[in-house]
N, C-alpha and C positions, 0 to 999 in steps of 0.2 A: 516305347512311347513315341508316338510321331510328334513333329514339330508342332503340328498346328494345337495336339493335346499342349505339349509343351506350354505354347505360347498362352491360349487358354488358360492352364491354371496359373499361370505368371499374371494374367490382366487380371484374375480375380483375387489376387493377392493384394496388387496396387490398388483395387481397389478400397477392400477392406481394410488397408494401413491406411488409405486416402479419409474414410469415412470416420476412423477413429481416430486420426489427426485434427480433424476438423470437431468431432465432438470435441478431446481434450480443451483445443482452443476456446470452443467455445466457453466449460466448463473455466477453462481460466479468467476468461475474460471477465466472464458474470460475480467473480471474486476479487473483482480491482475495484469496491467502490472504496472513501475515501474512510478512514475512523476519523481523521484529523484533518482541520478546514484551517489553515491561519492567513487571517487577512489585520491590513491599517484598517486606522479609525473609519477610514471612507469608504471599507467594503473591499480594498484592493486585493486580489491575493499576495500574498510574499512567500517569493521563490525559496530557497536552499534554506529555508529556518531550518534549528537540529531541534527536532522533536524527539526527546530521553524517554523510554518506559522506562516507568520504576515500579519493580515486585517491593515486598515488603522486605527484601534483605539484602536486593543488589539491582545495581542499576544498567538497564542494557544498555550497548552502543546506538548513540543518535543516530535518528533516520533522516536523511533532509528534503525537505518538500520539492514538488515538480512547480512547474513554471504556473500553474495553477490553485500553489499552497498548498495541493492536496498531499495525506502522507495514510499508504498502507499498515496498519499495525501487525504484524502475523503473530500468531499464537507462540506463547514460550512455555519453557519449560514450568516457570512460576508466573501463575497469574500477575497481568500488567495489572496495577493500582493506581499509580497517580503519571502525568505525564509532565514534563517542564520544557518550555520553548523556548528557545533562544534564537537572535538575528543579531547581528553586527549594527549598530544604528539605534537599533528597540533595546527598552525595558523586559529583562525577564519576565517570563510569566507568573513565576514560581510554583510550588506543587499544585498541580488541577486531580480533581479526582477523575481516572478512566472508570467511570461506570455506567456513568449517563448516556444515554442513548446515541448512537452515531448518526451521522458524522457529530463531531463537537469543534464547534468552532470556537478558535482562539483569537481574542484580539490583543495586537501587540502595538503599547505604546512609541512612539517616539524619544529619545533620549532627546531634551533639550537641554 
């Protein structure tokens, strides 16, 4: 095989790893919307809240919100059921049901 074959079936290699790198992306990307929205009384988002799923017989580890309140739920092994919010500052949420439609937005009191 001469170089230039060579070289040939190597650019169409990069390119097809190039093409389905770019599909995956995008394929991820379109899977970042939010399940979970927690803002203050005023609309604000709040960052690092630890948002619990809870199946009906164990509880997962908290996920904490991005600087936007938003928080990905991913699938488990036991359907998630109810969800409970927590921030340093706020009023717990206490159990929410996860059924309703996404995103769900939480409002989180103030501790005064």
């Amino acid at each position: 095989m001469t170089l230039a074959l060579k070289m040939h079936a190597l650019i169409r290699i990069v390119i097809i790893l190039s093409v389905t790198a770019i599909g995956c992306a995008a394929f991820v990307a379109a899977d970042k919307k939010a399940d979970v929205i927690v803002v203050d009384p005023k609309g604000n988002p709040i960052a690092e809240a630890k948002v619990t799923p809870i199946s009906h017989s164990m509880n997962y580890p908290a996920i904490l919100t991005d600087k936007n309140g938003e928080v990905r739920i991913k699938k488990r092994i036991q359907k998630v059921v109810w969800i409970e919010v927590r921030k340093d500052g706020y009023l717990d949420s206490g159990m929410l049901e996860y059924v309703a439609k996404k995103p769900i937005k939480v409002e989180l009191q103030p501790k005064k």
